[in-house]
N, CA, C and O atoms as a Tinker XYZ file with bonds, in Angstrom:
   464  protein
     1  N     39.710000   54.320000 -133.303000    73     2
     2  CA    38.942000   55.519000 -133.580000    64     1     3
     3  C     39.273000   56.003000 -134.978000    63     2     4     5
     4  O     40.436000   56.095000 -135.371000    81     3
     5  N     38.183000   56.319000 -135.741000    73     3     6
     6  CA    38.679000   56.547000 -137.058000    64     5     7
     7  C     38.279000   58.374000 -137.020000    63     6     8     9
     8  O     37.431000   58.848000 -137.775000    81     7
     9  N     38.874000   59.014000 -136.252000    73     7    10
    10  CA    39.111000   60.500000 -136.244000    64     9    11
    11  C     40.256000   61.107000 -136.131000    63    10    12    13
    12  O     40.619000   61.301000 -134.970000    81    11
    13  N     41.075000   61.540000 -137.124000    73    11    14
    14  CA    42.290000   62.180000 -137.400000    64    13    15
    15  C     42.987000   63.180000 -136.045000    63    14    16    17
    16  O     42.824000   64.321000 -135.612000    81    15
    17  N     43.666000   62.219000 -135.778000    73    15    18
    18  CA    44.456000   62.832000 -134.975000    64    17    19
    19  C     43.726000   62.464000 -132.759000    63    18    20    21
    20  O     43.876000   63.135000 -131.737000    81    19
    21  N     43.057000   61.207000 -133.015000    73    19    22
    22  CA    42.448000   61.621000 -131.988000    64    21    23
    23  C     43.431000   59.778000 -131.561000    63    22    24    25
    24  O     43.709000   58.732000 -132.148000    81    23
    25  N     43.633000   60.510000 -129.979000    73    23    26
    26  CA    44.849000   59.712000 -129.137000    64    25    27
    27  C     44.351000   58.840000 -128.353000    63    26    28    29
    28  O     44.989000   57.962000 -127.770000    81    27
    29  N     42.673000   59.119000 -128.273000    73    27    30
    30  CA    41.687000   58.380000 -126.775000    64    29    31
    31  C     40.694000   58.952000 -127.022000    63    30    32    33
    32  O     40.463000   59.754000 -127.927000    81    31
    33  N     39.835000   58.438000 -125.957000    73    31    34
    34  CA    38.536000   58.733000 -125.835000    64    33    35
    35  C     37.830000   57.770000 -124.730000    63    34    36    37
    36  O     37.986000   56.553000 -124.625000    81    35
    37  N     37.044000   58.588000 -123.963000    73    35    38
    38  CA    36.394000   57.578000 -122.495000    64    37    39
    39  C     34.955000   58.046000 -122.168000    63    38    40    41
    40  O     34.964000   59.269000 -122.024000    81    39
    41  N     34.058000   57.661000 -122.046000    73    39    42
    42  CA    32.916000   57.591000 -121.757000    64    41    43
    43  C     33.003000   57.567000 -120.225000    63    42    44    45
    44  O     33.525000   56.622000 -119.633000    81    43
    45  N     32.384000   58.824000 -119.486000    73    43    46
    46  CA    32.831000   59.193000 -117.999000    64    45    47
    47  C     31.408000   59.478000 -117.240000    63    46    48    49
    48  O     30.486000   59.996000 -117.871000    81    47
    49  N     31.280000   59.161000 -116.015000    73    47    50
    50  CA    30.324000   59.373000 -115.433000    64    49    51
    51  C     30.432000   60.344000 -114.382000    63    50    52    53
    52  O     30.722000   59.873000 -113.282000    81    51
    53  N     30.244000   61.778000 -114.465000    73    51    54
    54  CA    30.904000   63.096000 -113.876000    64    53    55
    55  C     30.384000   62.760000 -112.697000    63    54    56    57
    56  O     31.413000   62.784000 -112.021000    81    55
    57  N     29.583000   62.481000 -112.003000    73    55    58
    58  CA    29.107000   62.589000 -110.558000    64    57    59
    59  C     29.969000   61.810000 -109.714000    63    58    60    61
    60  O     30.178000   62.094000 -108.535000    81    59
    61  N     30.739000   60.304000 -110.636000    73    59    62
    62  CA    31.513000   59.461000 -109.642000    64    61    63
    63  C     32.740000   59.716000 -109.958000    63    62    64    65
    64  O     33.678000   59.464000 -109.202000    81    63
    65  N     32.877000   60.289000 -111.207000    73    63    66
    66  CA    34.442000   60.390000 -111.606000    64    65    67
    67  C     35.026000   58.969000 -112.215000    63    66    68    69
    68  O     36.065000   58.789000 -112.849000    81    67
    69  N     34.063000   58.067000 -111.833000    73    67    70
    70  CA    34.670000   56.704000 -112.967000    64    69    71
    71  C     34.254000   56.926000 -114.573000    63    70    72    73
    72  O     33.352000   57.572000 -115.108000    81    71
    73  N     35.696000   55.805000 -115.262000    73    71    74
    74  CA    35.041000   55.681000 -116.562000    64    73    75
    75  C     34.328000   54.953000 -116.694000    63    74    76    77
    76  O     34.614000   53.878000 -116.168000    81    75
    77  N     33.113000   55.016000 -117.370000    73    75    78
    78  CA    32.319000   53.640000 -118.095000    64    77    79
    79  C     33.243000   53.038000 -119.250000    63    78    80    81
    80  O     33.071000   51.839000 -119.472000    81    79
    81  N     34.048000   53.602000 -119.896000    73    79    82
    82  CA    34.204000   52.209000 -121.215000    64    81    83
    83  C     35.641000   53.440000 -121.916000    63    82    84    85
    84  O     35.480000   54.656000 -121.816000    81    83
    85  N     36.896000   52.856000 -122.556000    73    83    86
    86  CA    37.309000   53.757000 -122.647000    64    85    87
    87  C     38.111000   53.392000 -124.408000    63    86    88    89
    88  O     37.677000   52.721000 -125.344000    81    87
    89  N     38.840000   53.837000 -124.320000    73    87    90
    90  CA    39.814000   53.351000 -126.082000    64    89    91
    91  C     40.874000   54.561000 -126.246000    63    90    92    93
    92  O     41.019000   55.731000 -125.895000    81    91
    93  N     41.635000   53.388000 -127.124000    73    91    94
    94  CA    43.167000   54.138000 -126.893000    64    93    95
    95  C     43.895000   54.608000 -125.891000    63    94    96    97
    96  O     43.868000   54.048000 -124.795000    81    95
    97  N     44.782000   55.899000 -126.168000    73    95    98
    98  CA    45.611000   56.217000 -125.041000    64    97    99
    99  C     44.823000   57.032000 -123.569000    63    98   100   101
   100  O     43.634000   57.081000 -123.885000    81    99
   101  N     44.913000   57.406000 -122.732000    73    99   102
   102  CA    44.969000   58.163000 -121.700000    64   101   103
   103  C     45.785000   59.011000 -121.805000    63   102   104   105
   104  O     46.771000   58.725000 -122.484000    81   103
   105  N     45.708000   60.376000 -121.186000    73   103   106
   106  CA    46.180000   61.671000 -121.240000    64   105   107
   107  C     47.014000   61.167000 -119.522000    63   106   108   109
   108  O     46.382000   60.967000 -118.484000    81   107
   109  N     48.561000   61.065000 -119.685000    73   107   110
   110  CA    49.103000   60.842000 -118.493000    64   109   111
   111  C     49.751000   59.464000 -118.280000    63   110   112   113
   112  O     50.757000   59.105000 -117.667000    81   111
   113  N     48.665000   58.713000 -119.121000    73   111   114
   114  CA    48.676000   56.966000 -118.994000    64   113   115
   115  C     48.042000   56.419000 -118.359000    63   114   116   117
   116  O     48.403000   55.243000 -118.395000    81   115
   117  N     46.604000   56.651000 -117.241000    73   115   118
   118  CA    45.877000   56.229000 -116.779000    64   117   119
   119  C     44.126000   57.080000 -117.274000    63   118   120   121
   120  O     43.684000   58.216000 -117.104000    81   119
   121  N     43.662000   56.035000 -117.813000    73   119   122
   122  CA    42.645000   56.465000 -117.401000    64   121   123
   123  C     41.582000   56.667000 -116.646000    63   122   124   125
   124  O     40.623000   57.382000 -116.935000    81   123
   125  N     41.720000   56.110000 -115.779000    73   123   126
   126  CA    40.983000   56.483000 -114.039000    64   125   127
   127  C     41.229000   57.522000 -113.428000    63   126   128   129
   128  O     40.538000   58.294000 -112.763000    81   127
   129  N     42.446000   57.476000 -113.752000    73   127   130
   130  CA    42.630000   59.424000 -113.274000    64   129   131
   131  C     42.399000   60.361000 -114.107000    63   130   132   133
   132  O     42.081000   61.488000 -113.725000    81   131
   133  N     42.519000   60.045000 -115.332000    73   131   134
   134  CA    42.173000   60.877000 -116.737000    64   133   135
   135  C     40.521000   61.127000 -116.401000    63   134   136   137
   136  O     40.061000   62.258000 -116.559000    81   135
   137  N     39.851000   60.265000 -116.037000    73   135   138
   138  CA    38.272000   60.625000 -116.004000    64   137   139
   139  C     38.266000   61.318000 -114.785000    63   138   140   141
   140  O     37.867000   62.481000 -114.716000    81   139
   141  N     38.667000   60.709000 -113.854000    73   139   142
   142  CA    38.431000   61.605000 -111.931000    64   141   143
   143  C     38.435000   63.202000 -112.484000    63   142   144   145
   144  O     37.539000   64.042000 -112.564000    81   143
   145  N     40.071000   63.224000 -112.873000    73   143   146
   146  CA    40.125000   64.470000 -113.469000    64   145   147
   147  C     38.949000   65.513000 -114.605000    63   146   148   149
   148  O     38.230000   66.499000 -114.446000    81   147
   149  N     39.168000   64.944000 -115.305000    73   147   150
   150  CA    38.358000   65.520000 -116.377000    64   149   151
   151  C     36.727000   65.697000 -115.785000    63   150   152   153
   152  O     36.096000   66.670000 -116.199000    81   151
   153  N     36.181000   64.916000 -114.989000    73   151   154
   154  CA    34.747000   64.901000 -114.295000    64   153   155
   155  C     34.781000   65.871000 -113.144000    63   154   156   157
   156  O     33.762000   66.150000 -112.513000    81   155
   157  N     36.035000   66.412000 -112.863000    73   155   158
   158  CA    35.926000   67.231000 -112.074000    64   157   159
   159  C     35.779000   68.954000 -112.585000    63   158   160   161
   160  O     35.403000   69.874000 -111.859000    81   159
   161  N     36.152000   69.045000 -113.889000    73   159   162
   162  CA    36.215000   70.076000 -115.192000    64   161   163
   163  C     34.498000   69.947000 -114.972000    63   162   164   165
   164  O     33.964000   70.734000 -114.189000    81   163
   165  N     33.870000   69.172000 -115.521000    73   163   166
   166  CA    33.061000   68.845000 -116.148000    64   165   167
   167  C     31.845000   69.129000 -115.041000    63   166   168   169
   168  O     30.864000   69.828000 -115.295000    81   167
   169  N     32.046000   68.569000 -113.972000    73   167   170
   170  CA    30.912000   68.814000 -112.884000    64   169   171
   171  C     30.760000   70.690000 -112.620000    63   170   172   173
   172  O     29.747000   71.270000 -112.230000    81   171
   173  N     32.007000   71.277000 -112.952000    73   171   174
   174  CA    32.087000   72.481000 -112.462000    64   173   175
   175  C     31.501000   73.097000 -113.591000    63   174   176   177
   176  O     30.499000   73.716000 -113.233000    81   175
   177  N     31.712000   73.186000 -114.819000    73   175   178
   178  CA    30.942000   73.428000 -116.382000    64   177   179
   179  C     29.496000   73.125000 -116.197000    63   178   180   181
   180  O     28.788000   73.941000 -116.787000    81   179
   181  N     28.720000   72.026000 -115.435000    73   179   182
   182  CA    27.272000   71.834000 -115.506000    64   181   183
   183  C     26.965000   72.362000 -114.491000    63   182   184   185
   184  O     25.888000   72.956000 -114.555000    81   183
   185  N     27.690000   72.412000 -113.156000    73   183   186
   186  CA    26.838000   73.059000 -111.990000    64   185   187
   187  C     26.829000   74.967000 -111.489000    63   186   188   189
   188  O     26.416000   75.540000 -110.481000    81   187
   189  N     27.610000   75.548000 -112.974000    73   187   190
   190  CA    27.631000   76.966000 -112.621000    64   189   191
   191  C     26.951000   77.434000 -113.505000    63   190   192   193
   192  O     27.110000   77.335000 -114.721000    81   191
   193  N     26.013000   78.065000 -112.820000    73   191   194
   194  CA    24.757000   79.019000 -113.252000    64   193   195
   195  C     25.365000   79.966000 -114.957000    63   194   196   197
   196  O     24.656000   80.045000 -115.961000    81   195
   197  N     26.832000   80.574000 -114.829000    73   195   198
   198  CA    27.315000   81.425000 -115.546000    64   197   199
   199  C     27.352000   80.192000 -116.657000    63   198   200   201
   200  O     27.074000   80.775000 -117.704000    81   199
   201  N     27.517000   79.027000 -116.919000    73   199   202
   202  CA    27.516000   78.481000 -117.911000    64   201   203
   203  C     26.482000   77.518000 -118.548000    63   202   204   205
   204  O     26.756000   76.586000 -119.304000    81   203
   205  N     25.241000   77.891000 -118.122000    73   203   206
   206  CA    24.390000   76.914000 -118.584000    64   205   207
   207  C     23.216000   77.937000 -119.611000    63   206   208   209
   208  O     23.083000   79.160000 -119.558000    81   207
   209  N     22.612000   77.132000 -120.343000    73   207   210
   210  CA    21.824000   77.403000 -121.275000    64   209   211
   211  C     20.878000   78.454000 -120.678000    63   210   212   213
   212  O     20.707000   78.567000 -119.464000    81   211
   213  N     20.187000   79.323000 -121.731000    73   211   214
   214  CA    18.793000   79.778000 -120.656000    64   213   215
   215  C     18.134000   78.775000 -120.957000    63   214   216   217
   216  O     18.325000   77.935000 -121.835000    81   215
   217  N     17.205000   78.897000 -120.070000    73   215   218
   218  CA    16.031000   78.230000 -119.974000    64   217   219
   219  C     15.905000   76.261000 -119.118000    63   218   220   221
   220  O     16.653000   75.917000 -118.203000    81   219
   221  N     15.110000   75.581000 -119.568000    73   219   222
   222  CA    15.089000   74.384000 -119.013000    64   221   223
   223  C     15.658000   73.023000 -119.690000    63   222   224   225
   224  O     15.589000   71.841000 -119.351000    81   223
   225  N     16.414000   73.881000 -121.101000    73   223   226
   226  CA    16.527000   72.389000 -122.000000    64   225   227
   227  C     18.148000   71.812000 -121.367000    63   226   228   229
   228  O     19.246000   72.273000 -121.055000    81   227
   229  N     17.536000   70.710000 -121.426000    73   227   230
   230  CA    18.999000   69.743000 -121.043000    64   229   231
   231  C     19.946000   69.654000 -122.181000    63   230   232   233
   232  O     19.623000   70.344000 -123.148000    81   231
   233  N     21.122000   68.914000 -122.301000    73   231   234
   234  CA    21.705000   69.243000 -121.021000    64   233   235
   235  C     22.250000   70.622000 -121.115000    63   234   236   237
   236  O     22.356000   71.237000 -122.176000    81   235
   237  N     22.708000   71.233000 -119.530000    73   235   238
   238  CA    22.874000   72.834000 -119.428000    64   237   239
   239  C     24.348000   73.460000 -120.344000    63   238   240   241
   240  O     24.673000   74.581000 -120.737000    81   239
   241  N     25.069000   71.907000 -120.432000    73   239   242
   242  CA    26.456000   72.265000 -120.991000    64   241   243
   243  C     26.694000   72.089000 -122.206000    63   242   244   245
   244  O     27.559000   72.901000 -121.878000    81   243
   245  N     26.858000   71.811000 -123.549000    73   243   246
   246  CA    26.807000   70.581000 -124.821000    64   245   247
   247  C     28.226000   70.419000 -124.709000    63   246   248   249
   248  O     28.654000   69.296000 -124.981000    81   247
   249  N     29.302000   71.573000 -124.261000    73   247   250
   250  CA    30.773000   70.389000 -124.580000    64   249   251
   251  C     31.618000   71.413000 -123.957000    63   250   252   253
   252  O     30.925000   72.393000 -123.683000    81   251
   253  N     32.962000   71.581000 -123.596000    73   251   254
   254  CA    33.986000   72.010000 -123.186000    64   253   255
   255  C     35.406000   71.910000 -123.549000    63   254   256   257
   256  O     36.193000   71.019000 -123.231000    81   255
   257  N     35.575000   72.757000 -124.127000    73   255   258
   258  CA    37.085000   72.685000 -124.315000    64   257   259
   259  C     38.397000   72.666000 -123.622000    63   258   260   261
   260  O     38.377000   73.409000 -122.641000    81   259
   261  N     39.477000   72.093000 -123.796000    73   259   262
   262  CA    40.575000   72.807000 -123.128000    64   261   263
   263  C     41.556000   72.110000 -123.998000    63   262   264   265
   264  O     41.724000   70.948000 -124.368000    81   263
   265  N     42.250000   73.466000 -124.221000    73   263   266
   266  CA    43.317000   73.390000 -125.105000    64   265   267
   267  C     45.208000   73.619000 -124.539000    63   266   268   269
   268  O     45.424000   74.536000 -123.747000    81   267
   269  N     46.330000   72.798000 -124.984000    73   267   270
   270  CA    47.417000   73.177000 -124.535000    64   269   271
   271  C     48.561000   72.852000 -125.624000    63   270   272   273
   272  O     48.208000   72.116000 -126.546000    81   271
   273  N     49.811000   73.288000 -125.623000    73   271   274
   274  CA    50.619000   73.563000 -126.779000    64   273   275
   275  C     50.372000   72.536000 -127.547000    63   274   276   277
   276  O     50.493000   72.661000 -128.765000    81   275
   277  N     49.847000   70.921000 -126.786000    73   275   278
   278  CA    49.983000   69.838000 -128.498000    64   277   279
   279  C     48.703000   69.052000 -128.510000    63   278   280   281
   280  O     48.585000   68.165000 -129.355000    81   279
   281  N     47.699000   69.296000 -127.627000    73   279   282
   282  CA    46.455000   69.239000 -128.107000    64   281   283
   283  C     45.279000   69.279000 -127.202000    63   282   284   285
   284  O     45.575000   69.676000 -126.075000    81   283
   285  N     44.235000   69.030000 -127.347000    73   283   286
   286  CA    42.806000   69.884000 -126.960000    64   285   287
   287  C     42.185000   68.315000 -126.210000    63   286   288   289
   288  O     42.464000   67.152000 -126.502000    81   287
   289  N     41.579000   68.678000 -125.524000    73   287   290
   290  CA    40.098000   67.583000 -124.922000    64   289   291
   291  C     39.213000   68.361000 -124.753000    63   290   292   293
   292  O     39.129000   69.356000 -124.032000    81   291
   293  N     38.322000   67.747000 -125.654000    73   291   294
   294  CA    36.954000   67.512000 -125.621000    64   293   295
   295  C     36.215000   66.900000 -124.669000    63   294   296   297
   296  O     36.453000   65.714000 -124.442000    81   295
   297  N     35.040000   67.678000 -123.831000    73   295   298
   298  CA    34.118000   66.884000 -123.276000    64   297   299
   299  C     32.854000   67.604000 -123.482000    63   298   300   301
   300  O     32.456000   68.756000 -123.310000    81   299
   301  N     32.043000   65.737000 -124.211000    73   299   302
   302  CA    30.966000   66.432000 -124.869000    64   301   303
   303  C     29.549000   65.883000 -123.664000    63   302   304   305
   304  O     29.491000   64.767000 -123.146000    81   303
   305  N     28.788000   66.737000 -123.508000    73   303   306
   306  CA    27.604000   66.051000 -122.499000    64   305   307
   307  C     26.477000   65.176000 -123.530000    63   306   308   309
   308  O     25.985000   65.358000 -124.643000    81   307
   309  N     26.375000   63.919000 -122.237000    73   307   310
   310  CA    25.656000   63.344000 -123.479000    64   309   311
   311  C     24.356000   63.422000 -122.625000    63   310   312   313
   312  O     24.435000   63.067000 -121.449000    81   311
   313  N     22.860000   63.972000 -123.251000    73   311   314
   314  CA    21.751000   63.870000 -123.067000    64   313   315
   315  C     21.417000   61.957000 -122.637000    63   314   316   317
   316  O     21.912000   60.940000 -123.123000    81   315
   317  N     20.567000   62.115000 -121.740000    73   315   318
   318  CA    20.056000   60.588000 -121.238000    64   317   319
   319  C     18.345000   60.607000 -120.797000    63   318   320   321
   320  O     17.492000   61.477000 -120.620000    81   319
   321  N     18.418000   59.042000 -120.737000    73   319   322
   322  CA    16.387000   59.512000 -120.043000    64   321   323
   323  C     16.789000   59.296000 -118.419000    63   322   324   325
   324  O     15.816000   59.534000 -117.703000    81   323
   325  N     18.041000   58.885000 -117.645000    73   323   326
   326  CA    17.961000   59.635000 -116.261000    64   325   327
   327  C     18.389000   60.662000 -115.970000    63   326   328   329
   328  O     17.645000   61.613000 -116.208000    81   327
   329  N     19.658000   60.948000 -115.376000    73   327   330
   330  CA    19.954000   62.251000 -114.708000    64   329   331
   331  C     21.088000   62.760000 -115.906000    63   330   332   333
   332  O     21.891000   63.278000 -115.131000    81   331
   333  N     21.686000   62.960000 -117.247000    73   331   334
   334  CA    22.153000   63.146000 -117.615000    64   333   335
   335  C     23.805000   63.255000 -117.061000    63   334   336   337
   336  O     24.507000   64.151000 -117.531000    81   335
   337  N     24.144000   62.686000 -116.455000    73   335   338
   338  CA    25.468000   62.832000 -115.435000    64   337   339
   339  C     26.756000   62.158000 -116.194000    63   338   340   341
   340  O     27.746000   61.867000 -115.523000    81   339
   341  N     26.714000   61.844000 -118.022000    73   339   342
   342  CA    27.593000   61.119000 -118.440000    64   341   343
   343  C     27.876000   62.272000 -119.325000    63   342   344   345
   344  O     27.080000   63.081000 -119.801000    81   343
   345  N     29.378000   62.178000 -119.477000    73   343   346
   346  CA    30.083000   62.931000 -120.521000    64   345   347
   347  C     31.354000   61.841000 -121.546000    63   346   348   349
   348  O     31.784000   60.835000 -120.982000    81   347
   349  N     31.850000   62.167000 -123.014000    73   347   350
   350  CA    32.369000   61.839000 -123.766000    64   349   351
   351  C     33.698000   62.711000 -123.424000    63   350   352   353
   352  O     33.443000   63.872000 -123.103000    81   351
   353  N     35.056000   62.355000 -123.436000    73   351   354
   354  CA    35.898000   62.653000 -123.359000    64   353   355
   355  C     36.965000   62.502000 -124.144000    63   354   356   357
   356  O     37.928000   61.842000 -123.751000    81   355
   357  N     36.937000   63.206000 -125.599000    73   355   358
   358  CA    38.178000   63.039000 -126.403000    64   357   359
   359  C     39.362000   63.908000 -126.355000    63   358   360   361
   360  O     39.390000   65.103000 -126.058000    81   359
   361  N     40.652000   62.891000 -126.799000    73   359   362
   362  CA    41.963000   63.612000 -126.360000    64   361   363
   363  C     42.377000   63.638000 -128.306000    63   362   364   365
   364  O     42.440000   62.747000 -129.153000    81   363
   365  N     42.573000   65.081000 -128.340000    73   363   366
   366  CA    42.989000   64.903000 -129.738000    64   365   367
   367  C     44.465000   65.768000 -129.839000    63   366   368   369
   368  O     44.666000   66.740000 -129.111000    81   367
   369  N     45.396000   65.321000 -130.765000    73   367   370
   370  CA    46.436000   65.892000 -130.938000    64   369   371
   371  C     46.169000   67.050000 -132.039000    63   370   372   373
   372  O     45.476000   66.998000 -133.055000    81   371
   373  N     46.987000   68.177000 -131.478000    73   371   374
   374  CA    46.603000   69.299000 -131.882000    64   373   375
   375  C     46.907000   69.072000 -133.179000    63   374   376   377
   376  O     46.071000   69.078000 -134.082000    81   375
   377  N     48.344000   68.822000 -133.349000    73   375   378
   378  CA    48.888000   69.143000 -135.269000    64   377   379
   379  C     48.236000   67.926000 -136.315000    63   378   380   381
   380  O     48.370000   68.147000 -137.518000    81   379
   381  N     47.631000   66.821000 -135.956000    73   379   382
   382  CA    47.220000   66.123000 -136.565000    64   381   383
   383  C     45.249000   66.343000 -136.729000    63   382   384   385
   384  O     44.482000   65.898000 -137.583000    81   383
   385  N     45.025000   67.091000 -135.673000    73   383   386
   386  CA    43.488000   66.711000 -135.474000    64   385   387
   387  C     42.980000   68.038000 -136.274000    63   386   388   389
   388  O     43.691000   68.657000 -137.066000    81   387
   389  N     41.651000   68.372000 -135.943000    73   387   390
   390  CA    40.539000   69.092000 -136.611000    64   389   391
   391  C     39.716000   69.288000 -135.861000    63   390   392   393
   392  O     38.837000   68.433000 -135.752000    81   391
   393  N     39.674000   70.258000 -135.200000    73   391   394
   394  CA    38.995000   70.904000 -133.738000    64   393   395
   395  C     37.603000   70.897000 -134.025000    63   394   396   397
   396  O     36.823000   70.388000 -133.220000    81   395
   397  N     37.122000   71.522000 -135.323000    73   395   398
   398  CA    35.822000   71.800000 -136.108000    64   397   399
   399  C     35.472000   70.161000 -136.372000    63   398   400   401
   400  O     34.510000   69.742000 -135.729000    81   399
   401  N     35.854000   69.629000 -136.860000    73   399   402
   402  CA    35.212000   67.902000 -137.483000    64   401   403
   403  C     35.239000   67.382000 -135.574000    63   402   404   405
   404  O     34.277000   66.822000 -135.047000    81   403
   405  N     36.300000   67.667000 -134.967000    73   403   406
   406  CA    35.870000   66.465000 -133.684000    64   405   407
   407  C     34.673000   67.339000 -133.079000    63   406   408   409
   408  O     34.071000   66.610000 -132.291000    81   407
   409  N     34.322000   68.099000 -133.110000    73   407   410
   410  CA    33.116000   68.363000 -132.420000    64   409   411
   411  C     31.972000   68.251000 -133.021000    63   410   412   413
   412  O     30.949000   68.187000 -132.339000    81   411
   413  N     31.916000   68.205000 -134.410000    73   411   414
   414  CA    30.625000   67.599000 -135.120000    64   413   415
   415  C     30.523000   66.070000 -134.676000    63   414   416   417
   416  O     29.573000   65.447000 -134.202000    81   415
   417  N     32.025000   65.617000 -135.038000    73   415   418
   418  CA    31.910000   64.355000 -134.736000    64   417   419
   419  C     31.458000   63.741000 -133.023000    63   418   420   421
   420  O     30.596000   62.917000 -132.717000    81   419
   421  N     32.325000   64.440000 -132.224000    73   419   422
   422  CA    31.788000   63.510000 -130.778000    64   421   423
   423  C     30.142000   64.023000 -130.690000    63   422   424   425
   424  O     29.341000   63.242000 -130.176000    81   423
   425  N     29.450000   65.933000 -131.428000    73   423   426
   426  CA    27.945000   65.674000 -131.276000    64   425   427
   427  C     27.468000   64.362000 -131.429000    63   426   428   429
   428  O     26.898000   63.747000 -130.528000    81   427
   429  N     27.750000   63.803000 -132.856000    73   427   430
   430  CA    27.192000   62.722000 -133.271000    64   429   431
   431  C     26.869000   61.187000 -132.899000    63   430   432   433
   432  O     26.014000   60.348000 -133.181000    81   431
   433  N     27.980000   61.284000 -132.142000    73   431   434
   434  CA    28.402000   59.965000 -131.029000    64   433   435
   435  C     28.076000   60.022000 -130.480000    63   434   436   437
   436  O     27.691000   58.933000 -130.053000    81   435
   437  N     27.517000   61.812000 -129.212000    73   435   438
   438  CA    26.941000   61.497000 -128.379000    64   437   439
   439  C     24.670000   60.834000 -128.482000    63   438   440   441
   440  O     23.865000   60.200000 -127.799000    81   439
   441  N     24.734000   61.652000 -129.921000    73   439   442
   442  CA    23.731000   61.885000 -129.918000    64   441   443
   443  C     23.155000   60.330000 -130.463000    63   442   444   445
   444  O     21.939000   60.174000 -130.344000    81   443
   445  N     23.776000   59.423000 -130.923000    73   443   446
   446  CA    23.692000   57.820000 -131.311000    64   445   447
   447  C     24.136000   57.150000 -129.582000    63   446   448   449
   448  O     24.060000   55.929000 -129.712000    81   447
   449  N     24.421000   57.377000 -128.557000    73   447   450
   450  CA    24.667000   56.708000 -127.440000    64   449   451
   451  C     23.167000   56.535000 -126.852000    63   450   452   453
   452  O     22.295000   57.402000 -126.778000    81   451
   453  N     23.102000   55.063000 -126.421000    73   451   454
   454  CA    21.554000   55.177000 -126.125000    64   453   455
   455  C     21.757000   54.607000 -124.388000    63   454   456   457
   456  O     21.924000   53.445000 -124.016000    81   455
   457  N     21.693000   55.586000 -123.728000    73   455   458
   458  CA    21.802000   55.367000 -122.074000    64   457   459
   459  C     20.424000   54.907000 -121.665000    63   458   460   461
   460  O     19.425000   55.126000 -122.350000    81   459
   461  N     20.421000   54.419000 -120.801000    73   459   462
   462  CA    19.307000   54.298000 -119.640000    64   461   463
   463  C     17.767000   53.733000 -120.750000    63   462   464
   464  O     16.672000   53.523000 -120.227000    81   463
């Protein structure tokens, strides 16, 4: 990954909790549980009314944060032509990374991913 300070990253399918495709480290050392987990964040971010867009444009979420003393994950929703149910999941280290550039950046990644 050529993004400063970033430890991993997994392409997750929130409805099953598996990863599709992943790189670098895992948050823990697994990433099967790193996605279960994180898709379980993520299902709760798209399916509550208090956090979705007005109106009808997809997707309801564009990304989610969570931050802790040495660094942040990112999960960005990626728009699709089926059910939109895939999210981007970057693990970035806080003192090395750039909170502002990884979220331009995973937009961009998500928005070059060509699903379905």
């Amino acid at each position: 990954m050529r993004l400063p300070g970033a430890r991993g990253a997994a392409l997750v399918d929130w409805t099953s909790g598996l990863a599709l495709g992943t790189v670098g480290e895992a948050p823990g050392g697994d990433h099967e549980t790193s996605a279960a987990e994180a898709a379980e964040l993520a299902r709760t971010a798209a399916e509550q009314g208090t956090f979705t867009a007005r109106g009808d444009a997809p997707p309801p979420v564009e990304d989610v944060i969570v931050s802790n003393r040495d660094s942040y994950h990112l999960l960005r929703f990626v728009d699709t032509s089926f059910d939109s149910s895939v999210f981007l999941h970057l693990w970035l280290g806080r003192e090395e990374g750039n909170l502002a550039l990884a979220r331009i950046r995973l937009g961009e990644m998500a928005a070059r991913l060509v699903l379905g």
